[in-house]
N, C-alpha and C positions, 0 to 999 in steps of 0.2 A: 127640310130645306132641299133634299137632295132631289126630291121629284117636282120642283119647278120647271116653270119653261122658260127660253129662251128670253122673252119677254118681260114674263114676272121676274128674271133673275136681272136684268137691266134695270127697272121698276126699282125692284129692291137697292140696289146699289146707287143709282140715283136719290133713293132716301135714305140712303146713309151718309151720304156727301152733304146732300142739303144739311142736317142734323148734325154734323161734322160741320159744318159753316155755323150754323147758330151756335151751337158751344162753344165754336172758335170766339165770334160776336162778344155772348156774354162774359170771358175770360178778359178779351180784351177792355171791356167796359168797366169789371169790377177791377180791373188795374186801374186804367184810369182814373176811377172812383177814392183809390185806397191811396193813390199817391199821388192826388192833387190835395187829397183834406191831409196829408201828411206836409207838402208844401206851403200849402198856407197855413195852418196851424201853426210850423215852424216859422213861417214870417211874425205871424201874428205875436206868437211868445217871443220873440226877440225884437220887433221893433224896438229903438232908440227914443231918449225922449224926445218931443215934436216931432215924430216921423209917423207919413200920415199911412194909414192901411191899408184905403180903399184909393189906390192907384192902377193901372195897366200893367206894370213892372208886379204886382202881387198875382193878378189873374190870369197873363200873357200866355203862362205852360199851358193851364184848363183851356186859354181859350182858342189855342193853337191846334193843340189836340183834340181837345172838342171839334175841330174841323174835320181831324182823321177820323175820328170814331162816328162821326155824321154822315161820311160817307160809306165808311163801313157798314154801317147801318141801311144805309140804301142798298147796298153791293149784296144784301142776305136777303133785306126783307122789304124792299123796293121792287120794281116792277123792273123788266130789263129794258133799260133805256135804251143802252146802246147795241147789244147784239139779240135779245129778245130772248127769254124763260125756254125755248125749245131751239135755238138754233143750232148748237152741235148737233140733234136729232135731223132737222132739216141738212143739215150742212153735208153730215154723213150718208143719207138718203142721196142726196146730191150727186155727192163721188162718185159709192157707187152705182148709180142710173148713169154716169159716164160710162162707167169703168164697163160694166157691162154691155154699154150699145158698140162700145170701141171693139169687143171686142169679137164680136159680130162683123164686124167689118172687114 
C-alpha cells in the first residue's frame, strides 16, 4: 500500500467509502426487515376477537420506512440525480483552477 500514487491512494479511499455506503445500505435493510416482521407478527398474535389484520394501522411502520430505505437505496446504488457520481472530483478541480489563476494575478 505504501508505494501507491497519489491517484490510486484517492481511487482507493473512494472505494472504501462507496463499500462503507453499501454495508451502511444492507444494515440498514436487515433492520428494517427484522423489525417490521417483529411488528407485525406481534399485531398479528395479539389481535382481539373481530379485529381485522390487514389494515393500514398494521403495515403504516413498513410502509413509512420502506419510504426511507427506498431512498436510501437510491442514495448508494442509484445514479446521481442531483449532484452527479463525480462532482466533488469536478468540484474540487474547480477551486482549485480558481485558486490558482488568482493567484497569478
Amino acid at each position: 500500500m505504501e508505494n501507491l500514487t497519489e491517484i490510486q491512494k484517492q481511487k482507493f479511499e473512494r472505494a472504501k467509502k462507496r463499500v462503507k455506503s453499501i454495508a451502511g445500505f444492507y444494515k440498514h435493510f436487515m433492520v428494517y426487515v427484522l423489525v417490521n416482521l417483529f411488528l407485525i407478527s406481534l399485531k398479528y398474535f395479539n389481535l382481539e376477537p373481530n379485529e381485522k389484520f390487514f389494515t393500514f394501522g398494521t403495515f403504516s411502520t413498513a410502509f413509512f420506512w420502506g419510504i426511507g430505505v427506498a431512498f436510501h437505496a437510491l442514495s448508494v446504488f442509484g445514479p446521481g440525480f442531483f449532484l452527479g457520481n463525480d462532482w466533488e472530483e469536478k468540484k474540487i478541480r474547480e477551486i482549485m483552477d480558481k485558486e490558482k489563476a488568482s493567484k497569478w494575478e
